[in-house]
C-alpha positions as CSV (number, residue, x, y, z in Angstrom):
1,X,17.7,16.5,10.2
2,X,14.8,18.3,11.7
3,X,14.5,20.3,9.1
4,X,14.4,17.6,6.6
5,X,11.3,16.0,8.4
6,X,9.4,19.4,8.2
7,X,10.0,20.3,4.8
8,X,8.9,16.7,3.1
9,X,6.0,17.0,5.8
10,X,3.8,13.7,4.6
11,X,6.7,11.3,5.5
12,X,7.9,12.8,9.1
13,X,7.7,10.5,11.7
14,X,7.9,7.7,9.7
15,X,10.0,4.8,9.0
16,X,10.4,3.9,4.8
17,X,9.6,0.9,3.7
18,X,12.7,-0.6,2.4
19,X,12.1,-0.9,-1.5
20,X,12.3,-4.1,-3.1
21,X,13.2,-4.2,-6.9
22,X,11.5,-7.2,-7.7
23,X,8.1,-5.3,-6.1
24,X,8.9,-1.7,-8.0
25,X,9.4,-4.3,-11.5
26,X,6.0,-5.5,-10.9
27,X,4.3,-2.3,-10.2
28,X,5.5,-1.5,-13.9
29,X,3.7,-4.1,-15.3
30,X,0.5,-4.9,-16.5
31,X,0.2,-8.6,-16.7
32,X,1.3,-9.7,-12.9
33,X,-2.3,-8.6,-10.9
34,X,-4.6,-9.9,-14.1
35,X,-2.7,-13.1,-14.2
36,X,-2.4,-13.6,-10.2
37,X,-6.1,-12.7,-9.9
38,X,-7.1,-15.6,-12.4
39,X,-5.6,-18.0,-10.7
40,X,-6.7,-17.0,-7.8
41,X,-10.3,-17.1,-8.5
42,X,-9.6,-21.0,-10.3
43,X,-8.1,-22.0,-6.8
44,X,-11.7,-20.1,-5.2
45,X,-13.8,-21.5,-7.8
46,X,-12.1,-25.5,-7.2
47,X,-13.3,-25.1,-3.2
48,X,-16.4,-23.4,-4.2
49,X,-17.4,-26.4,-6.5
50,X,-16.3,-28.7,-3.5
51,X,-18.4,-27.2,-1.3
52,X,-21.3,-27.6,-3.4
53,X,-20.5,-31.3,-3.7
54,X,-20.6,-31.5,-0.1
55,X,-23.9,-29.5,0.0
56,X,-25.8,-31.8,-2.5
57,X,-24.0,-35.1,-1.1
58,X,-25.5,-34.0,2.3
59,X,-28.9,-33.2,1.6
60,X,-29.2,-36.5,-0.8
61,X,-27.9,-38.6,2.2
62,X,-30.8,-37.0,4.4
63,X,-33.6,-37.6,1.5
64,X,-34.3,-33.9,1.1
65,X,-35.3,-34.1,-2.2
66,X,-37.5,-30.8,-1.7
67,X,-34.8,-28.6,-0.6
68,X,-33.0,-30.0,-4.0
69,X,-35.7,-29.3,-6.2
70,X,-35.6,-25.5,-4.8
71,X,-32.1,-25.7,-5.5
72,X,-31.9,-26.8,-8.7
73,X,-34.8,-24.2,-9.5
74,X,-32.6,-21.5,-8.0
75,X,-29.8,-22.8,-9.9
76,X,-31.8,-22.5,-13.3
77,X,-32.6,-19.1,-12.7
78,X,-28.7,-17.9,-11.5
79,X,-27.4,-19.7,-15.1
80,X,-29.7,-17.6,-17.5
81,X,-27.8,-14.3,-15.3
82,X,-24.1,-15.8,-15.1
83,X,-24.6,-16.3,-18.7
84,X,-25.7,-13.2,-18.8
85,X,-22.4,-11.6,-17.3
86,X,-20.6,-13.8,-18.9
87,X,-21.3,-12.8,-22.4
88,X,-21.3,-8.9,-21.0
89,X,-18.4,-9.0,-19.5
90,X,-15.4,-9.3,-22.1
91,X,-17.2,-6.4,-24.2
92,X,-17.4,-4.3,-21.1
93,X,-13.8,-4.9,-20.7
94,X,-13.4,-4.1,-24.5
95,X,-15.2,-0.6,-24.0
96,X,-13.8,0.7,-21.0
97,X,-10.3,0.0,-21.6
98,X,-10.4,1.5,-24.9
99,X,-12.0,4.8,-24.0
100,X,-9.0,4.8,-21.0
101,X,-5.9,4.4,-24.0
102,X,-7.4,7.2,-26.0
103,X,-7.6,9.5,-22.1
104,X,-4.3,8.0,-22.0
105,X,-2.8,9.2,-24.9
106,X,-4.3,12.8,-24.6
107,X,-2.7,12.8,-20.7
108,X,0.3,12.2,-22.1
109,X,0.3,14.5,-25.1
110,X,-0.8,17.0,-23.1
111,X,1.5,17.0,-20.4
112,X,4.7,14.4,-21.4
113,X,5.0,10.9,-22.4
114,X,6.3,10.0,-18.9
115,X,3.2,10.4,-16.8
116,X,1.9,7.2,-19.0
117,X,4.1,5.5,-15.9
118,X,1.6,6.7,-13.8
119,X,-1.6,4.8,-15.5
120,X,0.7,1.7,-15.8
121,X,1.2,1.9,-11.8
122,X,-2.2,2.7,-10.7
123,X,-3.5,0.6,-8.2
124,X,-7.2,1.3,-9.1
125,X,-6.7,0.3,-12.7
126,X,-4.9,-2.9,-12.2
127,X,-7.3,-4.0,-9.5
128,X,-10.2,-3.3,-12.2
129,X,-8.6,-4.7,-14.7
130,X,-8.2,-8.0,-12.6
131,X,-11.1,-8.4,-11.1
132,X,-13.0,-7.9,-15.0
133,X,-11.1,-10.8,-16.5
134,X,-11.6,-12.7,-13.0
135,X,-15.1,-12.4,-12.9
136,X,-15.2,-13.3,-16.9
137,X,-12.8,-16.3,-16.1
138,X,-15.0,-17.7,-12.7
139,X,-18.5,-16.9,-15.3
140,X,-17.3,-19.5,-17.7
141,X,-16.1,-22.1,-14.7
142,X,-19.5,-21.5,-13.4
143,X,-21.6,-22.4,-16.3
144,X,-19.5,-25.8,-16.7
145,X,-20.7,-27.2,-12.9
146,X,-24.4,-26.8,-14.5
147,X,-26.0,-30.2,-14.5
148,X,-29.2,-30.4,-17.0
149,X,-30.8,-33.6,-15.0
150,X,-34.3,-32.7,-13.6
151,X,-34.7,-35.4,-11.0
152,X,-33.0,-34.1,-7.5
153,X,-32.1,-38.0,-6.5
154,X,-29.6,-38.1,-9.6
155,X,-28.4,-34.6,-9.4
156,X,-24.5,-34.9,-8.8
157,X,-24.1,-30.9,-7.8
158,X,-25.5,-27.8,-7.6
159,X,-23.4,-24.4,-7.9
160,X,-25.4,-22.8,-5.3
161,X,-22.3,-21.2,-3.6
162,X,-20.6,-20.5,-7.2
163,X,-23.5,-18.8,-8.2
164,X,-23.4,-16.7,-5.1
165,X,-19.8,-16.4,-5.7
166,X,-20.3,-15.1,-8.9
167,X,-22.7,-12.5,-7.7
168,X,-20.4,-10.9,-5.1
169,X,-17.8,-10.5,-8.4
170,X,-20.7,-8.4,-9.8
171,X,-20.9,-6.3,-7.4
172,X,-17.1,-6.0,-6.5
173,X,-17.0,-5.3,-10.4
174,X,-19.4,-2.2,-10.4
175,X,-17.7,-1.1,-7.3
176,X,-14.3,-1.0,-8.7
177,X,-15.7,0.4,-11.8
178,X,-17.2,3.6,-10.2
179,X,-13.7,3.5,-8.5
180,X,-11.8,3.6,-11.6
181,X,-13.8,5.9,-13.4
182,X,-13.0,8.5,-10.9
183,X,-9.3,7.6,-10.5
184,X,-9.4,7.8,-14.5
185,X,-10.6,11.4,-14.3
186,X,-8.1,12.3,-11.5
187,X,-4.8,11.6,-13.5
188,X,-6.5,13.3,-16.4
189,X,-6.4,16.9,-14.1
190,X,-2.5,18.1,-14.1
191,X,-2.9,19.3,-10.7
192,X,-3.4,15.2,-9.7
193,X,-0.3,14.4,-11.8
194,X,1.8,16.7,-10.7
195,X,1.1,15.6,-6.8
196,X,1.6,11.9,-7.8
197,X,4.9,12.9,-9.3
198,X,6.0,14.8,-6.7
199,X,4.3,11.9,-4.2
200,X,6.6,9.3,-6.1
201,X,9.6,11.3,-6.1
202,X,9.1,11.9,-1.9
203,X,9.5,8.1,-1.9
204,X,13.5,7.8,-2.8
205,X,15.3,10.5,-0.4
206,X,13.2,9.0,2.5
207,X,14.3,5.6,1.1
208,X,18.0,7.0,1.1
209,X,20.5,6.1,4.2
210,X,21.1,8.9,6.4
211,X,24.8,9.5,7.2
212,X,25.6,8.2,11.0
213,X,25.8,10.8,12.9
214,X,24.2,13.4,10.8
215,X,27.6,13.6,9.1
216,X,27.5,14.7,5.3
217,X,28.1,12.0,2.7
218,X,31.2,12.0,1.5
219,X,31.4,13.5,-2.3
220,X,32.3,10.3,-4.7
221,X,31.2,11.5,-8.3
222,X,30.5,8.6,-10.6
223,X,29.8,9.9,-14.4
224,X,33.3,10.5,-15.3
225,X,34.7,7.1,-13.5
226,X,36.7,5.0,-15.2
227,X,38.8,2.1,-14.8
228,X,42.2,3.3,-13.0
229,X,40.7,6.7,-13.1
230,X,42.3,6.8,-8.9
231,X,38.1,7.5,-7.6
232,X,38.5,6.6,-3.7
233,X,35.8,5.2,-1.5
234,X,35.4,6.2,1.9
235,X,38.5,4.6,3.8
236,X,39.5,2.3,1.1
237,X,41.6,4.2,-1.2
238,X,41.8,3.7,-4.7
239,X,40.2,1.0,-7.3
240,X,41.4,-2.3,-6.9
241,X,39.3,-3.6,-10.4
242,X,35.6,-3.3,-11.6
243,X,32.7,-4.8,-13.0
244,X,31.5,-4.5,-16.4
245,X,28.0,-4.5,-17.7
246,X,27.5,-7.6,-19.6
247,X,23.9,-7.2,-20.3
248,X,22.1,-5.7,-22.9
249,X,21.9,-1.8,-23.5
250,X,19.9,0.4,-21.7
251,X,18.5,2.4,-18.6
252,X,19.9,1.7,-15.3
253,X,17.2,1.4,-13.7
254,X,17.9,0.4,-10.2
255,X,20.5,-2.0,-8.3
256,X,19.8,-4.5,-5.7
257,X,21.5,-2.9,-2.6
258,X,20.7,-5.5,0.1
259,X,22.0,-8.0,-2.2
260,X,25.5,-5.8,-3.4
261,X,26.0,-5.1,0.7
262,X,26.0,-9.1,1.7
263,X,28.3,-9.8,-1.6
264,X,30.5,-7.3,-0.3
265,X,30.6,-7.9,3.2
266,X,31.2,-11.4,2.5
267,X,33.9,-10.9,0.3
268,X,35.5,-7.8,2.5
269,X,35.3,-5.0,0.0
270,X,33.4,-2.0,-0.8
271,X,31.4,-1.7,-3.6
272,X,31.0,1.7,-5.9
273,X,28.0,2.5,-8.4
274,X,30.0,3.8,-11.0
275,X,26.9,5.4,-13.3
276,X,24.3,7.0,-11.4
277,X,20.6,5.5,-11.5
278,X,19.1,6.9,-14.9
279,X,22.2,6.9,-16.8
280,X,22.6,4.7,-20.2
281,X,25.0,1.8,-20.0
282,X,26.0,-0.4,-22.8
283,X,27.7,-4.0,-22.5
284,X,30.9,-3.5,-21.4
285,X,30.7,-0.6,-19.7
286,X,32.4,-0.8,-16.3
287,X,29.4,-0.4,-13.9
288,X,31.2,-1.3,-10.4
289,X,34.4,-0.6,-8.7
290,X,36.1,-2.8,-6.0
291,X,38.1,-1.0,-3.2
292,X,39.8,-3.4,-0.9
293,X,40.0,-6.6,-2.0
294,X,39.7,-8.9,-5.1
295,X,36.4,-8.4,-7.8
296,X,33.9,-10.9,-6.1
297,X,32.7,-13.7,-8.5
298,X,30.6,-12.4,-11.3
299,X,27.7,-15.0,-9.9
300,X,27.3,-13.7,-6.8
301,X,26.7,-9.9,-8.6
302,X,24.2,-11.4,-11.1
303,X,21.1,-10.2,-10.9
304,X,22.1,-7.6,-9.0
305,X,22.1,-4.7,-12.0
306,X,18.6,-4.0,-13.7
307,X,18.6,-2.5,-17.0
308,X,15.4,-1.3,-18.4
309,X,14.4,1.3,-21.5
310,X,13.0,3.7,-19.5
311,X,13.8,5.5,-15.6
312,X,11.4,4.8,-13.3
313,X,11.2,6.6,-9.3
314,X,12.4,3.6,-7.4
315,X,16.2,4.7,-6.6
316,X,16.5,7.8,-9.4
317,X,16.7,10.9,-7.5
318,X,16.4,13.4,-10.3
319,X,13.2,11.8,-12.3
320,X,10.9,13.3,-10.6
321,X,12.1,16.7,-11.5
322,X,13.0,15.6,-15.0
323,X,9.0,15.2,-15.3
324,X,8.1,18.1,-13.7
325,X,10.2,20.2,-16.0
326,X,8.8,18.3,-19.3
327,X,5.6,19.4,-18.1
328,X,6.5,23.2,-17.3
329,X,8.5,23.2,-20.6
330,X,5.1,22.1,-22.6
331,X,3.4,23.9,-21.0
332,X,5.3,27.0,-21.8
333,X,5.6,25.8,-25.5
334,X,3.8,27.9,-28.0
335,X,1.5,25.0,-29.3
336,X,0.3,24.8,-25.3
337,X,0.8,28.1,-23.9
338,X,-0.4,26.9,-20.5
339,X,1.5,29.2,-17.8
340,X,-0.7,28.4,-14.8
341,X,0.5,24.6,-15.9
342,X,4.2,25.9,-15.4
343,X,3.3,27.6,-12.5
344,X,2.1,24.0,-10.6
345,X,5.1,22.8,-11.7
346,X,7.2,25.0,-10.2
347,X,5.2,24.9,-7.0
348,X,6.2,20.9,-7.1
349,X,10.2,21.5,-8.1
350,X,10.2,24.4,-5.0
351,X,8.5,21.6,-2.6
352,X,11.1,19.2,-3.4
353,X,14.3,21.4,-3.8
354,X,13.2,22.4,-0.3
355,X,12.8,19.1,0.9
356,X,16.5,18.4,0.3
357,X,17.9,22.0,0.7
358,X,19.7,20.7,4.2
359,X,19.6,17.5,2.5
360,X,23.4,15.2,2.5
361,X,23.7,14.4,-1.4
362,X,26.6,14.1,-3.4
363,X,26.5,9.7,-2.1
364,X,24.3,7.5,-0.8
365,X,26.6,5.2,1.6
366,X,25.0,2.1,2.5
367,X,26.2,0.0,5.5
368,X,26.1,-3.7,6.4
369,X,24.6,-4.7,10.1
370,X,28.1,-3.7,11.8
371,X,27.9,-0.3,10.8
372,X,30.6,-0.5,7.8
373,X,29.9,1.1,4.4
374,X,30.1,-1.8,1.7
375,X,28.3,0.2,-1.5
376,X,28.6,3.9,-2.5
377,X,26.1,4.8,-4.6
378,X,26.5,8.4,-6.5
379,X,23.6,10.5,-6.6
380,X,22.8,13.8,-8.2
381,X,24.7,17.1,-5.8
382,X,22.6,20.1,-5.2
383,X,23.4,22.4,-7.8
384,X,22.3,19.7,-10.4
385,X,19.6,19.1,-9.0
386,X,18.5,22.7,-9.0
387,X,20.3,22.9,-12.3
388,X,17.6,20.4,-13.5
389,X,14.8,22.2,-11.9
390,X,15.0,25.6,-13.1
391,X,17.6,26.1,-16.3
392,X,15.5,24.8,-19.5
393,X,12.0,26.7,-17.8
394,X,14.0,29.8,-17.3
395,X,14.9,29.8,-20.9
396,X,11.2,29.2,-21.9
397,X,10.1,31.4,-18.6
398,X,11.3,35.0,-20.0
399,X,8.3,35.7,-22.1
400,X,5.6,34.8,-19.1
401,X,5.7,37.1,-16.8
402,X,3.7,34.8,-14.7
403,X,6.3,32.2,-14.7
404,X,9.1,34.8,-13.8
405,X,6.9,35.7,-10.9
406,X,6.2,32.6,-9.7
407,X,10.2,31.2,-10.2
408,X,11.6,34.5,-8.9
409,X,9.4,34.0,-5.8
410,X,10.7,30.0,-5.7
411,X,14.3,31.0,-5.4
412,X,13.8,33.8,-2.2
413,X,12.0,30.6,-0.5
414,X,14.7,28.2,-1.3
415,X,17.5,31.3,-0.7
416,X,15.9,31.8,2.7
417,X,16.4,27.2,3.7
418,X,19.0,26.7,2.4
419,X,22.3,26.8,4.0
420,X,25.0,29.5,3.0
421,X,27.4,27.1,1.3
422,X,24.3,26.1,-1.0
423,X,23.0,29.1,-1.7
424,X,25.3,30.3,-5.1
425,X,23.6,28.3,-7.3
426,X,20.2,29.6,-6.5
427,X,21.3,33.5,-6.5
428,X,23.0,32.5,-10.0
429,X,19.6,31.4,-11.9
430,X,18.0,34.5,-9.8
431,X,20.8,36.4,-11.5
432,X,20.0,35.0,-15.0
433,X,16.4,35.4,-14.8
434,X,16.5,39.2,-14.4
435,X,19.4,39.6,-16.9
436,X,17.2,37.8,-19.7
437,X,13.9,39.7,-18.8
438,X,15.6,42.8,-18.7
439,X,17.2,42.3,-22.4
440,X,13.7,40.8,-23.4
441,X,11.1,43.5,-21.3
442,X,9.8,46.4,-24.1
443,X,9.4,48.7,-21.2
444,X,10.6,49.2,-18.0
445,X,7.6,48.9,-16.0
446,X,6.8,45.8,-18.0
447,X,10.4,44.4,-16.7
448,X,9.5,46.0,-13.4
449,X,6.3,44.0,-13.2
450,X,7.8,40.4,-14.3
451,X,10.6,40.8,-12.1
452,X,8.1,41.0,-8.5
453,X,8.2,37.8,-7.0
454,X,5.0,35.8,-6.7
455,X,4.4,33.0,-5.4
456,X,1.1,32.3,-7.1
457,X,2.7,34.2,-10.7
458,X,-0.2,36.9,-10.8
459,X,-2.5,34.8,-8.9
């Protein structure tokens, strides 16, 4: 275990967050923090336009007619600028979010079509984004609480503090927008994307159970499960029935463990993830087996499965180093021909590989509050993992010297972390890389030279 906590680094020391689906869903949209923050600054703008009320009421009671006249002078002034921002706003909006598609669209032709997940979840953007159409939505509330009498003893209200209000949204605006503009150009610089995928892909072995005890999971494969295919779970023998998918086709995208562990605790059983996170399922596909005890009630499981069109990070070990290799393989493609890209995406799949060289894989077993495992959830073993990491760039790797360089150098640090009974796939794709350079190399100093580990390529 210690030397899981040093490898990943960032997250030693610290307790994960448990993951909620319903927050990771969110974070993949675009509509929930524009919509939330409109409402929002309705419910804001309602006690703002109360508070003015109160203001004028109060002054008219004590016969300042002066301060009113000051006020309604001030407030004259702040409409010609809120309908200023007002009609500014939306085409600000217009421009900025326009020039970030086309940015967009180059990112992800440059490196893969995945990393547009990463524009979608940005923090930055969505806040801009919210606070734009907030501060546009609060100008045109605004302009309605103008009155147009002259005489401050008939004046019903003044939006003295909604003009203020509106103001601050200015400025919060042009903050956020010198914000986004530099978290724009970030994600645009591969070296940025690459950390943020290997950030996001940090985030699902620390979220993963650790065997009690430090004991290794126990190895329950789940792609080639089928019904009365005799897969045990831990202490629970065989399959007593399933589950079927009886949703619409897709992704699986993630399953709602805290909610599978209480159906299966209260029904005595232990549940098993037949498909892995990332795989395709199609209606009727069996997608849960029941050891122990009768299938609970399909109600208490709905919900429970979340089937999108694309994989995202939240429980899907292996899509972080799906994406890095998409980017290594463009980058090593002849229209790209980007090594040094390949080379920071290897730096990424060694960083992680590392992280879970000493790693318990093979099952995730999650336990109930008396220590009993009541879901099983199959994950990716090591050598597909490393499989996944280094096969398809090898093939691309053998005419970069660089990239040999760089991988060869990858597979010494992994050989030296790893433990002996994980070590044989990692001397086989050390193996393979040689063989194919040496059939590929015109001379033998030029096979020499690609074959000298590196661990910045040729620097």
């Amino acid at each position: 275990m210690s030397d899981w906590m040093v490898t990943q680094g960032s997250f030693a020391g610290r307790r994960p967050r448990a993951l909620s689906p319903l927050r990771e869903h969110l974070r993949d949209t675009f509509w929930f923090a524009p919509t939330a923050a409109m409402v929002g600054v309705f419910v804001v703008w309602v006690g703002a336009e109360a508070l003015d009320t109160a203001i004028v009421d109060a002054l008219q009671r004590d016969r300042d007619y002066e301060t009113l006249d000051e006020l309604l002078r001030f407030a004259e002034d702040a409409k010609a600028v809120v309908s200023a921002v007002g009609s500014a706003m939306m085409t600000f909006i217009g421009v900025v979010f326009s020039i970030s598609l086309v940015a967009v669209q180059m990112a992800s032709g440059q490196f893969t079509p995945r990393v547009v997940r990463l524009f979608v979840r940005s923090r930055i953007t969505k806040a801009t984004f919210a606070v734009f159409l907030a501060t546009f939505v609060l100008t045109l509330l605004v302009l309605t609480s103008f009155d147009t009498v002259d005489d401050p003893r008939s004046v019903t209200t003044v939006p003295l503090v909604q003009s203020v209000l509106t103001l601050c949204m200015v400025g919060l605006s042009l903050l956020l927008f010198v914000l986004y503009v530099n978290a724009t150009l970030r994600l645009m610089r591969i070296s940025h994307v690459i950390a943020r995928i290997a950030s996001e892909s940090f985030r699902v072995p620390a979220s993963m159970p650790v065997p009690v005890g430090g004991r290794k999971a126990v190895p329950v494969g789940g792609r080639e499960a089928v019904p009365g295919g005799g897969r045990e779970a831990p202490g629970h023998g065989t399959d007593t029935g399933w589950v079927p998918h009886d949703g619409r086709a897709g992704v699986l995208r993630d399953v709602h463990i805290a909610r599978l562990v209480r159906v299966a605790r209260k029904h005595g059983v232990v549940l098993r993830l037949i498909p892995r996170i990332g795989d395709f399922v199609v209606p009727g596909m069996p997608v849960l087996a029941v050891h122990g005890g009768p299938v609970p009630p399909r109600r208490a499981l709905r919900s429970a499965i979340s089937v999108g069109v694309e994989r995202t990070y939240h429980q899907d070990l292996a899509f972080g180093l799906r994406q890095l290799a998409d980017i290594a393989l463009r980058a090593l493609s002849p229209a790209i021909n980007d090594p040094t890209t390949a080379v920071q995406a290897l730096d990424r799949v060694v960083q992680f590989l590392a992280a879970l060289s000493r790693r318990p894989l093979d099952a995730a077993l999650h336990r109930d509050r008396a220590g009993a495992v009541r879901l099983v959830q199959p994950v990716p073993d090591w050598t597909e993992l490393v499989d996944l990491g280094f096969t398809e760039v090898r093939g691309c790797a053998v005419g970069s010297p660089q990239v040999c360089r760089r991988m060869l150098a990858g597979l010494d640090d992994l050989l030296l972390l790893a433990p002996p009974e994980r070590r044989e796939p990692l001397l086989r794709h050390r193996e393979l890389l040689r063989q194919a350079v040496g059939l590929a190399a015109p001379t033998a100093s030029d096979r020499d030279f690609a074959l000298r580990p590196d661990r910045q390529g040729i620097g």
